[in-house]
C-alpha positions in Angstrom: 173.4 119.8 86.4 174.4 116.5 88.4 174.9 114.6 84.8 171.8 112.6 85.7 169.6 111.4 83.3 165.8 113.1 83.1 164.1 109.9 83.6 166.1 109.1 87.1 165.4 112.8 88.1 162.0 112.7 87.3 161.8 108.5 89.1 163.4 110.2 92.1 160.8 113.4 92.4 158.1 110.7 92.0 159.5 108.9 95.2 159.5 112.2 97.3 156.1 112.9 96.3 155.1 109.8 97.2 156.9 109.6 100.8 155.0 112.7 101.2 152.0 111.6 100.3 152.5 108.9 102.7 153.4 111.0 105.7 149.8 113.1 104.8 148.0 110.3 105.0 149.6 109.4 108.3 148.8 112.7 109.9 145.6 112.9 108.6 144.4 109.6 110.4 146.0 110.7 113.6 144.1 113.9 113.7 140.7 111.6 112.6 141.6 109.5 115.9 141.7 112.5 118.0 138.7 113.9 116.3 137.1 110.4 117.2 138.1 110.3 120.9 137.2 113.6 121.3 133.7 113.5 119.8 133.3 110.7 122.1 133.8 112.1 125.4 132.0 115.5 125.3 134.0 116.3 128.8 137.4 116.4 126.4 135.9 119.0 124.2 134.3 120.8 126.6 138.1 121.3 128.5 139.3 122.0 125.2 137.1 124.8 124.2 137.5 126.1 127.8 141.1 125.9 127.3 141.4 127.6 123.6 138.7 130.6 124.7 141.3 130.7 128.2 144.6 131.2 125.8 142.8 133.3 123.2 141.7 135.8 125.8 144.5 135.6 127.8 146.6 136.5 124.1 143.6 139.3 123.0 144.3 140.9 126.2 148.3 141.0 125.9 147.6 142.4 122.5 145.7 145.1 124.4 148.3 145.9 126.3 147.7 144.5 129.8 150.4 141.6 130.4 147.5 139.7 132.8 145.2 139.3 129.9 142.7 141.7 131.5 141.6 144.9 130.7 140.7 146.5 134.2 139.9 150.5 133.5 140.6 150.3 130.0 137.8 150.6 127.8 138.7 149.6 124.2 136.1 152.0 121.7 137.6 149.8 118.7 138.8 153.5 117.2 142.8 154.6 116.1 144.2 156.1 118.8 147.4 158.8 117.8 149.9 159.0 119.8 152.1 162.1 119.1 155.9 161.7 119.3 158.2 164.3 119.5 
């Protein structure tokens, strides 16, 4: 151990908890603001949902396999395929 006493170990957890606690608090009221602009301009979250369902097709279809996000000719049954390796 550092030689420090319990009570100034336990005094100096309390502090980080509480700066923690703190920086929580902060990030929770930024995300309310942005929440708050964004449920007041329905144009905002409209662009946002059309840019999340963009990135999350766009990332479906690279986990497909096809590095444009599409899947042109390919025809995805939702069954394992085997691939045999010799």
């Amino acid at each position: 151990m550092t030689g420090e006493r319990p009570e100034d170990l336990a005094r100096a957890g309390l502090e980080h908890l509480q700066a923690a606690a703190k920086e929580v608090i902060q990030a929770t009221r930024s995300l309310l603001d942005a929440a708050e602009e964004l449920v007041e301009d329905p144009v905002a979250v409209q662009s946002l949902v059309g840019t999340i369902t963009a990135v999350a097709q766009a990332a479906a279809g690279r986990l497909r396999g096809h590095p444009d996000g599409g899947s042109e000719g390919h025809e995805d049954d939702g069954r394992v395929q085997r691939i045999r390796v010799s």
